[in-house]
Every structure is written in structure tokens, then in C-alpha cells.
C-alpha positions in Angstrom: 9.2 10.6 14.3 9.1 8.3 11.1 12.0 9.3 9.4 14.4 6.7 7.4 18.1 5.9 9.7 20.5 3.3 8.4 22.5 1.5 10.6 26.4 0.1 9.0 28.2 -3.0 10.6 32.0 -3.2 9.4 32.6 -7.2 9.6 36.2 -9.0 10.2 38.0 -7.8 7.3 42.0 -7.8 6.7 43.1 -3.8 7.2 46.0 -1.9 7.0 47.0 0.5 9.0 45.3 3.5 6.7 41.8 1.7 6.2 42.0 0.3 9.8 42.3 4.3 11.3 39.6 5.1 8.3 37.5 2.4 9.2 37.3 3.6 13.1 36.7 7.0 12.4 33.9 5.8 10.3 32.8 3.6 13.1 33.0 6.2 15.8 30.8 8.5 13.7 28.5 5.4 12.7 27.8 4.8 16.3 26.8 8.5 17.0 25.2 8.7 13.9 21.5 8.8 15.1 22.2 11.3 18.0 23.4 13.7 15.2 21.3 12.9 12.4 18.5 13.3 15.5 19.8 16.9 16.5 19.4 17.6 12.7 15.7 16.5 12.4 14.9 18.4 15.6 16.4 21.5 13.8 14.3 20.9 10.7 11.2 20.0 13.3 11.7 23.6 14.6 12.0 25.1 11.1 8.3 24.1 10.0 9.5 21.2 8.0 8.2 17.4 8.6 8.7 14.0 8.0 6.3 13.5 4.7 8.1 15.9 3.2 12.1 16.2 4.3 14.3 15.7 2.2 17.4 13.6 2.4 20.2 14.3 5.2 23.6 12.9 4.4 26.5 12.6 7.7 29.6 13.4 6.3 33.3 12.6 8.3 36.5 13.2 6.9 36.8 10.5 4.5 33.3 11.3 2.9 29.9 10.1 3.8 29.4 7.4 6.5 28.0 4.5 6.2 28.2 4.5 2.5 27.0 1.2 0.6 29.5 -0.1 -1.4 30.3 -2.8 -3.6 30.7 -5.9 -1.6 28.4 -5.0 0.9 25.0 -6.7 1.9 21.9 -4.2 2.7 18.8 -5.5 4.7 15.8 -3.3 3.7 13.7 -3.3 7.1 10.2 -1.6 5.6 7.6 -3.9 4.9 5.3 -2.2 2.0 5.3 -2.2 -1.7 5.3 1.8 -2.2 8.1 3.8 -1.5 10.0 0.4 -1.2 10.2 -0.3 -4.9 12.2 3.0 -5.7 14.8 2.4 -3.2 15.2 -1.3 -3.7 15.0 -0.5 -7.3 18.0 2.2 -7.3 20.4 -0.3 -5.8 19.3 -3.6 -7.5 17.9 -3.0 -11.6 20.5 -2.0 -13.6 18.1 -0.5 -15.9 16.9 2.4 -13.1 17.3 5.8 -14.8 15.6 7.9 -12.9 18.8 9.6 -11.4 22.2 9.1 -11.5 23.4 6.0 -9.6 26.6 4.0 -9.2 25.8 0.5 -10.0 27.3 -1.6 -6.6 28.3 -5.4 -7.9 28.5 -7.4 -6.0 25.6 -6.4 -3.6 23.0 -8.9 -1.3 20.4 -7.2 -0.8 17.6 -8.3 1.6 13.9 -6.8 1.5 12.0 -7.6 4.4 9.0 -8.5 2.3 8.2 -9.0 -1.6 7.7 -5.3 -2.6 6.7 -6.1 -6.4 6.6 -8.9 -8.3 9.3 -7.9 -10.1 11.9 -8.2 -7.6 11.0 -11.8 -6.9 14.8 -12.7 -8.1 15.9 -10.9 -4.2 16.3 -13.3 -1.2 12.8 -12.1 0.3 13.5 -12.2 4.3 9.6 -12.9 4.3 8.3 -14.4 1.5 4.5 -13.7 0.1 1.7 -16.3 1.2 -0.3 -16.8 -2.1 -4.1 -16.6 -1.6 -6.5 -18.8 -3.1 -10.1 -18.6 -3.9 -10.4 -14.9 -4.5 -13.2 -13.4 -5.9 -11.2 -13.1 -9.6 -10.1 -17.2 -9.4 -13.9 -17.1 -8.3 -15.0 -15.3 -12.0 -12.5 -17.0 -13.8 -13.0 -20.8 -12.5 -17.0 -20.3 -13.5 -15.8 -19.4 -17.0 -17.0 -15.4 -16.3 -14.5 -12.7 -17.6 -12.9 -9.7 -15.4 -11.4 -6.6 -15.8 -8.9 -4.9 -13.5 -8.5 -1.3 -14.2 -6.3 1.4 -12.7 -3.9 4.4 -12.7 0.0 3.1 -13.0 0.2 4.0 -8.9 -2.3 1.7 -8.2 -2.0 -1.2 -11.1 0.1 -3.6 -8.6 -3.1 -3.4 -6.3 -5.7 -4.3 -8.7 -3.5 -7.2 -9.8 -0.9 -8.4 -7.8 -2.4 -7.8 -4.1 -6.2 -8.5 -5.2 -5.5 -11.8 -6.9 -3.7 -13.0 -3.2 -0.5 -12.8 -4.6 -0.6 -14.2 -7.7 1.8 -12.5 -11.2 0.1 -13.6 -13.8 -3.5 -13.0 -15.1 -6.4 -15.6 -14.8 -8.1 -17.3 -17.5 -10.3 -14.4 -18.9 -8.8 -11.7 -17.4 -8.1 -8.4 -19.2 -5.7 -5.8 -17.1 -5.5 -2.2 -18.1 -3.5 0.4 -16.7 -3.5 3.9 -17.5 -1.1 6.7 -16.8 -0.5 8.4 -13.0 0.2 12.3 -13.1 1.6 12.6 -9.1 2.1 16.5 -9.8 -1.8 16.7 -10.5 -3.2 13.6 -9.8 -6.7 13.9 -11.2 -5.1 14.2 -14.3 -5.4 10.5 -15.0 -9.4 10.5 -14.2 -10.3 11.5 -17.8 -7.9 8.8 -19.2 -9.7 6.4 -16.3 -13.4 6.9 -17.9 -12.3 6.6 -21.2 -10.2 3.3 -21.0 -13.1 2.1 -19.0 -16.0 2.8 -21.5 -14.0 1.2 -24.1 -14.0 -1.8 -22.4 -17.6 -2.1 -21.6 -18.0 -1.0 -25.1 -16.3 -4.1 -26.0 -16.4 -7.5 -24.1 -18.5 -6.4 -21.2 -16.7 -8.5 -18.4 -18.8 -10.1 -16.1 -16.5 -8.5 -13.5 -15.0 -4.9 -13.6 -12.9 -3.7 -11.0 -11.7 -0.2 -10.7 -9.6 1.8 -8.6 -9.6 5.6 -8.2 -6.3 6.4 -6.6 -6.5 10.5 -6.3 -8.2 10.1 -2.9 -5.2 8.5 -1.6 -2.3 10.3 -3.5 -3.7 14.4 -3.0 -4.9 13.1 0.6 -1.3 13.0 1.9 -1.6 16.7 1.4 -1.1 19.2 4.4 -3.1 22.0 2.3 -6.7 21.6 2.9 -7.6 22.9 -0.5 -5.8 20.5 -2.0 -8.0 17.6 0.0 -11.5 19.5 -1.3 -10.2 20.1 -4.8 -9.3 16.3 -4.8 -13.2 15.0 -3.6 -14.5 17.5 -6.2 -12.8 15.7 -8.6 -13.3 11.8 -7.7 -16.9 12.9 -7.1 -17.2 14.1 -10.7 -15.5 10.9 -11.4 -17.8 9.0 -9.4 -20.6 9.8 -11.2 -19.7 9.8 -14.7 -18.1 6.0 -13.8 -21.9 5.1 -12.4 -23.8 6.7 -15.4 -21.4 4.5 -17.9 -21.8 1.4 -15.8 -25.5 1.7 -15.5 -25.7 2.4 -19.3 -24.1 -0.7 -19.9 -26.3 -2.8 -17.6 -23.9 -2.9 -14.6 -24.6 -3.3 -10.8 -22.1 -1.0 -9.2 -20.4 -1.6 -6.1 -18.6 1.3 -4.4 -16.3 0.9 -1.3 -12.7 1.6 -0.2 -9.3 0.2 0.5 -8.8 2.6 3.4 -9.3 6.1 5.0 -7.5 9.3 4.3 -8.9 11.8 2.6 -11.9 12.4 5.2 -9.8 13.4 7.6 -7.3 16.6 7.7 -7.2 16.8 11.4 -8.7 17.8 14.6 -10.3 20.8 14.8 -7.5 23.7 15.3 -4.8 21.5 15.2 -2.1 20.0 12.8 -2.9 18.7 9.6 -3.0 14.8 9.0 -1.1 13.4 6.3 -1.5 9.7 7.3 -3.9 6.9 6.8 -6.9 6.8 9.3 -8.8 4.1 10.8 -11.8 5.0 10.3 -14.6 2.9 8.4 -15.0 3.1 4.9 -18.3 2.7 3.1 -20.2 0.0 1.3 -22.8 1.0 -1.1 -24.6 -1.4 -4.2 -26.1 0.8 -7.0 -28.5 -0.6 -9.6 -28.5 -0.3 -13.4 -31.8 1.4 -12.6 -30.9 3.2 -9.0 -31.9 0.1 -7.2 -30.3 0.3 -4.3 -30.7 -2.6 -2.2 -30.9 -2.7 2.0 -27.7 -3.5 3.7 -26.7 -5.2 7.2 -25.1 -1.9 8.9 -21.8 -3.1 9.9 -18.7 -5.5 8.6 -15.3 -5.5 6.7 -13.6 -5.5 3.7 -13.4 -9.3 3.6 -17.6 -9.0 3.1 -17.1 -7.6 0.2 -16.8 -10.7 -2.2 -19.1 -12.5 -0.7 -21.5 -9.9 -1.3 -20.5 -9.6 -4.8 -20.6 -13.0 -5.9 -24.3 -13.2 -4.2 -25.4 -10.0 -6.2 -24.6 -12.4 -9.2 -26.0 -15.0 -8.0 -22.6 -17.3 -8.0 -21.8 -19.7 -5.0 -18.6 -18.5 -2.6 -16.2 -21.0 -2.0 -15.7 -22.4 1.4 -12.3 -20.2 2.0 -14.5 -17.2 1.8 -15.5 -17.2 5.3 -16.5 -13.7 5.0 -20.4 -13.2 4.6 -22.7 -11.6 2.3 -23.8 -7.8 3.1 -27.2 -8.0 1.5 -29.7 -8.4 4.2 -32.6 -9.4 1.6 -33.3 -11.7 -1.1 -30.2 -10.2 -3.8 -31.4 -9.2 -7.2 -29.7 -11.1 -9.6 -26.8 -9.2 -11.8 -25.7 -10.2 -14.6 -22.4 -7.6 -14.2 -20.4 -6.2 -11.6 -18.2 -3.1 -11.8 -16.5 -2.8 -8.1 -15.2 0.3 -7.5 -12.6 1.3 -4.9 -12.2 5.1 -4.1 -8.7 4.5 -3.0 -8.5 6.3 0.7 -11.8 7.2 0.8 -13.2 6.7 4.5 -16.1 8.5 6.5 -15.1 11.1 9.5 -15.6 11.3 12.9 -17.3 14.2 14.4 -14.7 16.9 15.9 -12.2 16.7 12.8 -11.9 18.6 9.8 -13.3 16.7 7.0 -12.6 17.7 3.4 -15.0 15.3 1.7 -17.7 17.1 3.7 -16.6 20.9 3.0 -16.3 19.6 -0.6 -19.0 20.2 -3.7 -19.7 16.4 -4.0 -23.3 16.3 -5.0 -22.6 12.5 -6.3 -21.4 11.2 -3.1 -23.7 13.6 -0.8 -27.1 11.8 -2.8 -25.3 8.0 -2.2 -25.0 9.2 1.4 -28.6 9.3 2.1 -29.2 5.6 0.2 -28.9 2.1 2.2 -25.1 2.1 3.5 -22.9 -0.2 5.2 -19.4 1.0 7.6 -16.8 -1.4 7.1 -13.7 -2.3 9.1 -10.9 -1.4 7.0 -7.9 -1.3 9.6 -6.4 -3.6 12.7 -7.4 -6.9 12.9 -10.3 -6.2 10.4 -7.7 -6.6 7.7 -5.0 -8.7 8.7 -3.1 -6.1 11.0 -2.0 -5.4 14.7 -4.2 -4.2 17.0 -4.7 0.3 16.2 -3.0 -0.2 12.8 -4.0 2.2 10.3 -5.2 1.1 7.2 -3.0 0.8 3.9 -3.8 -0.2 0.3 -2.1 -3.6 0.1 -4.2 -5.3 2.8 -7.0 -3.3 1.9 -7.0 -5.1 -1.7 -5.9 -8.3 -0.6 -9.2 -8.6 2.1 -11.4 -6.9 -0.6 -10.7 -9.8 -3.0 -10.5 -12.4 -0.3 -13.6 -12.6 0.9 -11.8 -13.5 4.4 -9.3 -11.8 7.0 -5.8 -12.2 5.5 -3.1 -12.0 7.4 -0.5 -9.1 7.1 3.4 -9.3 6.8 3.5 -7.3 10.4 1.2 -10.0 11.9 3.8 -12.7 10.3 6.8 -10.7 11.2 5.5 -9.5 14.8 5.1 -13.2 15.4 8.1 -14.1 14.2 10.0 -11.4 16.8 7.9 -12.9 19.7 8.9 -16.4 18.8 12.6 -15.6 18.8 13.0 -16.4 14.9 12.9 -13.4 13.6 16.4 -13.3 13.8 17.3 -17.0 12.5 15.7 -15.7 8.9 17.8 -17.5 6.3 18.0 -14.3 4.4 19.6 -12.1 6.7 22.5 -15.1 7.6 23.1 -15.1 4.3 23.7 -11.5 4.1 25.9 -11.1 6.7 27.7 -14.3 5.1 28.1 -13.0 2.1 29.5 -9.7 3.3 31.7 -10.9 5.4 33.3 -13.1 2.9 33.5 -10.4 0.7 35.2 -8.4 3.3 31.8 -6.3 3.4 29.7 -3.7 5.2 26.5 -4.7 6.6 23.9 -1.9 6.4 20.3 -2.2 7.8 17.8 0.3 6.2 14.9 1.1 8.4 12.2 3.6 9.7 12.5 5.6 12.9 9.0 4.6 13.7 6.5 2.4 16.2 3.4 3.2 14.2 4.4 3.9 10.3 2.3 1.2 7.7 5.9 0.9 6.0 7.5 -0.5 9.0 8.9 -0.3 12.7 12.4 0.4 14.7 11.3 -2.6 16.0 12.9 -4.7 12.9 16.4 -2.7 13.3 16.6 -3.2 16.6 15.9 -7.2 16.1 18.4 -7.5 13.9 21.4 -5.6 15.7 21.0 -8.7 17.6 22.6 -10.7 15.2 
């Protein structure tokens, strides 16, 4: 189970004898909230329904809902990611959010577990972001070399935010881009993908062009198999026209992942998957002229800027302790275009792989050139032991050129070390309710496993 519980604290307040009788009746219900909200989930478990795709379940008593938020309350946010984590944190915090009708809560602490987005820096972040240095971009742009960074809006915070280490504002040289998603029909935003890119080479040529194709990660969430095959059609057909362009305009192009996803709907006869794998994902280096040069068989994402910056023939910086792929003499490039086929990993044998069943006569010819597997999950990329894959850390080791630590690693340290729950940020919440004569509410995932986040946290903090 994975699916999202909140937990409500009523602190020391002064009642009466009306909100003091409400107030317990709320509590009574709070306490056997996730037995019945439980019982409810099993029901919809039973009905075909699951957890990627269940909508929202509300317990009601006799004064309302329970465990409303209200104004004077504090809310800890106990998820860890920047996805899904934005719109929620986003709903109670900008007073700007239109996207359905909300009541505006002043005042209100709110507490994310981690930074989800630059722009909700102004939040007491529990964890705050560690800033990488010496990425491959502060690389391009120390040298005096121009970049591009180049995306759909779903996946702009990763080509940006996560793959310069942290860092909100462009480098020296830099030239960001960001063109529309289209989550009904994702591939809509392919076409619009091409053509922002070819005006760019058009134009200054960056020494550096990075580009993320996110349709392999949004349409592989999918339980519908056809919707998997129709989605590798698609990024193939985007594939190649995104080589030809690039090797028109004299380009080396180098074509990995963040993640896996989309090669895998399953086992064989059973149910779907829906989640991120952790499998390998490929490496491949394609020449303005096909060149494709030979490749040590095995490493991670955090080899992927070293290799890059050796295919131009630039020294790494001593941070990057990852190493160069190419196992020859590299041919000198004068441009790089590195392109990420967001979720795009390669199968195992015994599970249903929609890349494979898929019309993908780009990818199927790159298949049979020189190829490297890359570790794109666990401690590969910053994460615990099994984790599955996701698209921050994916960026943030691609760009690296080193292992980067994860917020789980940080925070799962933290719980074994016993100050997890002497964060500053979460005193302050509770603080600031009670003195307000406040609710404390922890947000969280019924989860061991999920990328966004673990009961673990909740649990933590019901210490407090």
C-alpha cells in the first residue's frame, strides 16, 4: 500500500465545554482513523481500483471532516520528492494557486520534509538542499563554452534545478528553454521539443545541449500496455529526428537515461507495473557521421560527465570522481547534445517489455552499436540499498560526474542517529501551533518502498 494518511495532534489549547466534547469526538475518530480509512482502501483494493489511480477519501464525523487543517495550524509534509509535492504544498501555501477552489489558511507553518522547488525556498525546509559544485554545466560555463538545457514544463526543474546540483539561477552562458507538457497525450509536446531545439542550433550552437524527453516516464506509469508501445513509437520517432538535427549541425550525441520505466509492464501473466524499475539504463555516443565509438560495458550515471567532457576534449575537475566511459583514444567534439530519454531503461528477460513489442527501428539499430549498462538506482545514485530509480537523483548524478547523495540517505541517517526528531523545523511547528492554539497535522505516505517517501518519517515524528 502507498496511499497518502494524515495524522492530526490537538495541542494544549483553552476549551469550553462545546469545543472540548467536539474536540474528543474528533480525537476518538482521529485515532481510528487509519483502521477505517484502511477498511476503505481494502474495499476499493477489491473493486479493481489501485493506489496510482484512487482518488481522494475524506473521514467525516459529526462535526464535518476530521482532521481538517485550519488556520492556526502547523502541517509537516513527510514526502521527500519534487513531483506530486509541489501541487499539495502549493495548494496550502501560494496564494496565487488557481487550479481549484481553496480556502486560503493564515496563519499556517508549514514544514516540507525537503526543498520540492525552488520556488518554495521561503518554507522552513526540515532538510535543506546540499548545493553541488563542479557539475558538468559550471564545467561548460567556467571554460567560457555555452549550454543549453531544454525540456517539456514536467521536466524543466530537472534540467535546471537538479542537474546544476541545486543551484536557481542560470550560469554564465546558459540558455534554458522550456516548452509546453500535454499530461492528457504526452507526446504532444515532442513536435514543439524538435522545433525549439532546431532553432537553437540554428542559432548560437551551444557547445553543450542538453535535452530531456519526458513521455517515457509520464505514459510509462500507464497500466494499459498499448499505451506503453504507443509511447516508445513515439520517443523513437523522436529519437531519430533529434539525432538527424544534431548530426546536421555537427553534434556528437549522447543518449542515456535518468531511470527505468517504460521497459517494463510486468512479469509475464501477472499485474501491470506502474512504478520505477531498477533496471540499467543505456549509454550510447553517436557521431556527426555515425561514428560510434567502443565503450567499457558497465558503470553509472555519475560516468556520464566525465565521459562527456573527454569527448570534448575538456579536463574534469577533481570532484568528478566518476570516470570516462570511452575505452579508446576519444575523438575530439567540438559539440555535445546529451540526451536523456526520461524512464527509459532496458528489461530483464521474463517481463513484458513494451519498448521491445514496440515499432522502434531508431532504437532497435542503436541497440546493435557499442553500448554501455549503467547503474541508475540504489547506491549507484545516491539512494538506499533496492531503491528504485527517480528523476531527481537521476539528473543530479548525470551532471555530477560523482555519486551524490540522496535526501533518504541524509534523512535515513538522520533517523538512525536519533536527530531526526530534534529537526529545528518541526520544533518550530509544533511551537507555533501550539501558541496559536493549533492543530498539528503530519502528511505522509503509507509506504516502506515509494521514491516520494516512507511511514517511516510519520512514525519518527509521532515521537515528538
Amino acid at each position: 500500500m502507498s496511499s497518502p494518511v494524515t495524522c492530526t495532534t490537538w495541542l494544549r489549547r483553552p476549551f469550553g465545554k462545546r469545543r472540548a466534547r467536539r474536540a474528543m469526538s474528533e480525537a476518538y475518530l482521529g485515532f481510528r482513523s487509519v483502521e477505517l480509512m484502511a477498511a476503505k482502501v481494502k474495499v476499493l483494493y477489491r473493486e479493481g481500483h489501485t493506489d496510482y489511480w484512487l482518488s481522494p477519501l475524506v473521514l467525516t464525523g459529526p462535526h464535518g471532516p476530521v482532521g481538517r487543517v485550519r488556520s492556526g495550524d502547523a502541517l509537516i509534509f513527510c514526502c521527500r520528492r519534487g513531483e506530486r509535492e509541489i501541487q499539495l504544498t502549493r495548494a496550502f501555501v501560494d496564494a496565487e494557486f488557481a487550479e481549484f477552489p481553496c480556502q486560503r489558511l493564515e496563519p499556517l507553518t508549514f514544514v516540507p520534509l525537503t526543498l520540492y522547488h525552488p520556488s518554495l525556498a521561503h518554507l522552513p525546509v526540515a532538510f535543506a538542499p546540499q548545493n553541488v559544485e563542479d557539475t558538468l554545466g559550471e564545467v561548460i560555463s567556467e571554460l567560457g563554452h555555452t549550454q543549453l538545457r531544454l525540456a517539456e514544463k514536467e521536466k524543466y526543474a530537472h534540467v535546471t534545478y537538479f542537474f546544476s546540483g541545486g543551484r536557481t539561477e542560470p550560469f554564465s552562458g546558459e540558455v534554458d528553454r522550456r516548452v509546453p507538457s500535454f499530461l492528457d497525450d504526452p507526446p504532444r509536446s515532442l513536435p514543439l521539443l524538435l522545433a525549439a531545439l532546431k532553432e537553437e542550433l540554428s542559432g548560437h550552437q551551444p557547445t553543450l545541449a542538453v535535452v530531456n524527453v519526458a513521455s517515457g516516464d509520464i505514459m510509462g506509469h500507464h497500466e494499459e500496455l498499448d499505451v506503453k508501445v504507443h509511447c516508445a513509437e513515439e520517443v523513437d520517432r523522436a529519437l531519430g529526428a533529434i539525432i538527424e538535427l544534431a548530426q546536421g549541425h555537427g553534434y556528437w550525441v549522447v543518449i542515456t537515461a535518468d531511470h527505468g520505466l517504460l521497459e517494463d509492464h510486468g512479469p509475464e501473466g501477472g499485474p501491470p507495473n506502474v512504478s520505477h524499475t531498477t533496471h540499467p539504463v543505456p549509454l550510447l555516443l553517436v557521431g556527426p557521421r555515425g561514428e560510434n565509438p567502443r565503450l567499457l560495458p558497465e558503470g553509472i550515471l555519475g560516468d556520464v560527465a566525465p565521459t562527456t567532457l573527454e569527448l570534448l576534449g575538456l579536463s574534469r575537475p577533481v570532484a568528478m570522481t566518476g570516470r570516462s566511459l570511452l575505452a579508446e583514444g576519444p575523438p575530439k567534439a567540438e559539440r555535445v547534445l546529451l540526451l536523456i530519454l526520461d524512464g527509459w531503461g532496458l528489461g530483464e528477460p521474463g517481463h513484458v517489455n513494451p519498448i521491445e513489442l514496440a515499432h522502434t527501428p531508431t532504437w532497435d539499430e542503436l541497440s546493435r552499436r557499442p553500448m554501455a549498462r549503467l547503474a541508475a538506482s540504489g547506491e549507484a545514485v545516491g539512494l538506499l540499498p533496492g531503491r528504485k530509480g527517480n528523476s531527481e537523483a537521476g539528473h543530479m548524478n548525470l551532471a555530477a560526474g560523482r555519486i551524490v547523495p540522496q535526501d533518504e540517505v541524509r534523512i535515513q541517517e538522520a533517523i538512525e542517529s536519533g536527530t531526526f526528531v530534534e529537526n529545528p523545523a518541526f520544533h518550530r511547528a509544533i511551537e507555533e501551533a501550539r501558541a496559536r492554539g493549533g492543530a498539528l497535522h503530519l502528511l505522509g505516505l503509507l509506504s516502506e518502498k515509494s521514491s516520494h517517501g516512507s511511514m517511516d518519517y510519520v512514525l519518527e515524528l509521532l515521537k515528538l
